[in-house]
C-alpha positions as CSV (number, residue, x, y, z in Angstrom):
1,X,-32.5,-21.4,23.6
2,X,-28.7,-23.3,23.8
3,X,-29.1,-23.5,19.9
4,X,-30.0,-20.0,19.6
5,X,-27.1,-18.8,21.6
6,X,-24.6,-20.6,19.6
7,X,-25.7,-19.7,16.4
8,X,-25.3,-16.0,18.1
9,X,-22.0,-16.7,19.5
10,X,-20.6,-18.7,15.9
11,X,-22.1,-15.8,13.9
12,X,-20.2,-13.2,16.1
13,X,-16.9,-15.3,15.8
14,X,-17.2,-15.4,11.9
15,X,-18.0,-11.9,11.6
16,X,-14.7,-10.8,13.7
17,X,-12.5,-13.4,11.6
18,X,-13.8,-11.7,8.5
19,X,-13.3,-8.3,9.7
20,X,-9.6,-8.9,10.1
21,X,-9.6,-10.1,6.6
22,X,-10.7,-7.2,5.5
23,X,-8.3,-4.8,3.5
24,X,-7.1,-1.3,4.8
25,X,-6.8,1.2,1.9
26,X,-3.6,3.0,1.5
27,X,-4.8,6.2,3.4
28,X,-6.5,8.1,0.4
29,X,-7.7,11.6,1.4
30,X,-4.5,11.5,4.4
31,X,-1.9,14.1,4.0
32,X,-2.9,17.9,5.0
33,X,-1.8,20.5,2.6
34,X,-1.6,24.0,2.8
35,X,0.4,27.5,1.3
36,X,3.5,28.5,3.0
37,X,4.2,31.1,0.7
38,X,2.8,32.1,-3.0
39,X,0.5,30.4,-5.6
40,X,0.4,28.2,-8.5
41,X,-1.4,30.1,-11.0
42,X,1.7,30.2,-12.8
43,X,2.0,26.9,-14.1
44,X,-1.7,27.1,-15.7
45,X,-0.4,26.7,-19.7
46,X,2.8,24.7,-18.7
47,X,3.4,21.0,-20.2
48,X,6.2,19.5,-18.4
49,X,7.6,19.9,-14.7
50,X,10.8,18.6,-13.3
51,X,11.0,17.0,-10.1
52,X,13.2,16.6,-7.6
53,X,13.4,14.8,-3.8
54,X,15.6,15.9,-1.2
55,X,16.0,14.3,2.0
56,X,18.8,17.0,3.7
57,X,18.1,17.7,7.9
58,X,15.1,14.4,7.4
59,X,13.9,13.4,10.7
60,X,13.0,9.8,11.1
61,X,10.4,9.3,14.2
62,X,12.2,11.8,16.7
63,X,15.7,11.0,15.8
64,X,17.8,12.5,13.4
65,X,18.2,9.9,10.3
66,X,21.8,9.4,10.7
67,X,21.1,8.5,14.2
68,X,18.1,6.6,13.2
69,X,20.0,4.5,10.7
70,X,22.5,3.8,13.2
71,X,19.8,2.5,16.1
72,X,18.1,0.4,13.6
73,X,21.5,-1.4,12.5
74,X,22.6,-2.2,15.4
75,X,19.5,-3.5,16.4
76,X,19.3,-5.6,13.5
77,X,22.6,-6.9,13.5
78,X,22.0,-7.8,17.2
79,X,19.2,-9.9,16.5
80,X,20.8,-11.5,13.1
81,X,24.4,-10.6,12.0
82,X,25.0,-9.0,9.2
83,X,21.0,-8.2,8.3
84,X,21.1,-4.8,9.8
85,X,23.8,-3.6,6.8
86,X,21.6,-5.1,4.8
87,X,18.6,-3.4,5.9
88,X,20.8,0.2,6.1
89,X,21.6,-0.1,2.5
90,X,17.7,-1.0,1.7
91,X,16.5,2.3,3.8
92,X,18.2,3.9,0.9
93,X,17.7,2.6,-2.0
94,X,14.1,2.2,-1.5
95,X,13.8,5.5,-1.9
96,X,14.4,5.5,-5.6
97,X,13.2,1.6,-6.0
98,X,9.7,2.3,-4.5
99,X,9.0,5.6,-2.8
100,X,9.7,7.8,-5.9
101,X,8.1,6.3,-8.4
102,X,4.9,5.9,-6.6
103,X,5.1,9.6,-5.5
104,X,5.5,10.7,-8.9
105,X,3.0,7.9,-10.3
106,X,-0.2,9.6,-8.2
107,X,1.1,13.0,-8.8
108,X,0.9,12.7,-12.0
109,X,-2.2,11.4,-12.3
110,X,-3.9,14.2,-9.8
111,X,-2.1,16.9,-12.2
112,X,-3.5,15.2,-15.5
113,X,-6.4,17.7,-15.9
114,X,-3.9,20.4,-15.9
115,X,-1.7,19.1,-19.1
116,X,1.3,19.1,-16.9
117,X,3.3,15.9,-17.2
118,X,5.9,16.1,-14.3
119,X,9.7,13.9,-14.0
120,X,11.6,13.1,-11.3
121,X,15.2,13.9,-12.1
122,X,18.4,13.6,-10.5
123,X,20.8,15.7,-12.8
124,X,20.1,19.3,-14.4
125,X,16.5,20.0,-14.6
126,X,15.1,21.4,-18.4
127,X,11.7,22.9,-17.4
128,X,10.8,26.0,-16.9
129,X,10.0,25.3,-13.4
130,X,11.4,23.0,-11.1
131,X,9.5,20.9,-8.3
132,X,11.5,20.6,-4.7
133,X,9.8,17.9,-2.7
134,X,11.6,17.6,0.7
135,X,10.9,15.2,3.0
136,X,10.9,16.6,6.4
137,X,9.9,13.7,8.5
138,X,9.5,9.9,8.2
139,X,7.1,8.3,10.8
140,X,8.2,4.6,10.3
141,X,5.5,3.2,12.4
142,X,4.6,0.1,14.6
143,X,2.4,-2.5,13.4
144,X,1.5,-5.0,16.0
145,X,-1.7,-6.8,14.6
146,X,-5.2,-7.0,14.1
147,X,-7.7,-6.2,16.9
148,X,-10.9,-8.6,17.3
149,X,-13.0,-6.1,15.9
150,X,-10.8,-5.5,12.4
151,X,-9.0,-2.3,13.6
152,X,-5.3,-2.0,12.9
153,X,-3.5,-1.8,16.3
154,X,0.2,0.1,16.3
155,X,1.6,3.5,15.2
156,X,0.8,5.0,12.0
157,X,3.1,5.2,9.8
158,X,3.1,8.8,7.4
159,X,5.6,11.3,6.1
160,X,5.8,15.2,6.0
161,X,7.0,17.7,3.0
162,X,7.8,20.4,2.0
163,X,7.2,21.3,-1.7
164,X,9.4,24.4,-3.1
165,X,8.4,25.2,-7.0
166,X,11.2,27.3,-8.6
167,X,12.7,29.0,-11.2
168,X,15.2,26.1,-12.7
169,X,17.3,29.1,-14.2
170,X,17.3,30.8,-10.6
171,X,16.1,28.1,-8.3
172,X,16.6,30.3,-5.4
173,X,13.9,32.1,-6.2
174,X,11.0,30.1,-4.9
175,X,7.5,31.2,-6.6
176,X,5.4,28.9,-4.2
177,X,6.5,27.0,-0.8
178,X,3.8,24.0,0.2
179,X,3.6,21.8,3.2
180,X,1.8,18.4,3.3
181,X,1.7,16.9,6.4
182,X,0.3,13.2,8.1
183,X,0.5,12.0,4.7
184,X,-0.3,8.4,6.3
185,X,0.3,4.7,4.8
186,X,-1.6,1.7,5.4
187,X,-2.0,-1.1,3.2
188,X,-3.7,-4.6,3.6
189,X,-3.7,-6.1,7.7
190,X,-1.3,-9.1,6.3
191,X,0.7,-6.5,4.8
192,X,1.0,-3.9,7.3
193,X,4.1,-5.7,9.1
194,X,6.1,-4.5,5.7
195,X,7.4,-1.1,6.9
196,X,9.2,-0.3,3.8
197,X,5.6,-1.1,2.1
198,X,3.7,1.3,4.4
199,X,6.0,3.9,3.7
200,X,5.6,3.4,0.1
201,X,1.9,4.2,0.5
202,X,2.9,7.5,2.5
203,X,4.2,8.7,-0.8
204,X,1.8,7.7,-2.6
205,X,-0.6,9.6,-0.5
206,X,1.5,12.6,-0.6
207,X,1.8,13.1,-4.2
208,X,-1.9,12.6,-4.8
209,X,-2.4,15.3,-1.9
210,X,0.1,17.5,-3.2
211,X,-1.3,17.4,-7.1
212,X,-5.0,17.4,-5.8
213,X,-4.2,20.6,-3.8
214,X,-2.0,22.4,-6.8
215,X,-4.9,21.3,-9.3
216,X,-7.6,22.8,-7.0
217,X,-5.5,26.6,-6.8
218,X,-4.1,26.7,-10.3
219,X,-6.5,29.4,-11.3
């Protein structure tokens, strides 16, 4: 009986070590999208799509980002001099290092069916139509660790948008507003402590919601 229950109790404790070993996927299926205004049947026959990201009036948690920026640096620079610059300047050009490009990277691939091959630009546009991806809100997160039983413990981490397609001749005249929201980002438990990684996955889960959704109503 003493053998049996600690071959019980050993196969309990190596089934909860391997659980937290186990890998979180990057939130595929998260992020909620939905018409504001208009449709997409317009770009049915179209080839190439400009795209562009705009981060104007962003909230960041429940602060404004300029105020976030400014918590979050001193905080750093508290606990290590110097390193909270360091992180200000990284909260930005992350944004075109790793958010972007795997945004565009799943969007494009959700919109292959359609023919369309979309590009992020930062200058004039040349399509015909121009994508307007703004970020509304930034949930950062908290990670804290790995519960017993393999389940992430924290915050979730996810991002909200707004997606304007519009005339690039007349880009005030917006031919289809969509929202995504609780686009969320996970990635693997050991991993999950890199905020600027979870983020990354956020976009990633946006832009594959946001294709997936214009593929489905291009009709």
């Amino acid at each position: 009986m003493y053998m049996k229950t600690n071959k019980l109790i050993l196969c309990f404790l190596a089934l909860a070590f391997m659980s937290t070993l186990s890998i979180a996927q990057p939130g595929f299926g998260s992020g909620s999208a939905k018409f504001i205004t208009g449709t997409v049947g317009f770009l049915k026959g179209q080839t190439s799509l400009n795209v562009k990201f705009i981060y104007d009036n962003m909230m960041v948690g429940e602060l404004t980002e300029e105020a976030y920026i400014i918590q979050k640096t001193k905080e750093q620079n508290r606990a290590k001099p110097k390193s909270g610059d360091t992180w200000a300047t990284k909260w930005k050009t992350d944004r075109v290092d790793r958010f972007e490009p795997q945004f565009m990277d799943w969007f494009n691939k959700s919109i292959k069916k359609l023919g369309i091959v979309a590009t992020s630009v930062t200058g004039e546009a040349t399509t015909k139509y121009t994508l307007q991806v703004t970020i509304t809100k930034t949930e950062p997160g908290v990670y804290i660790g790995v519960s017993t039983f393999g389940h992430d413990v924290g915050q979730e981490t996810y991002i909200n948008i707004i997606a304007n397609i519009v005339e690039t001749a007349n880009p005030s005249n917006v031919l289809a507003s969509i929202s995504v929201t609780k686009c969320v980002g996970t990635s693997t438990s050991f991993a999950n402590y890199d905020t600027g990684l979870r983020i990354t996955n956020a976009y990633v889960n946006a832009g594959r919601a946001l294709g997936s959704f214009i593929v489905k109503n291009c009709k």
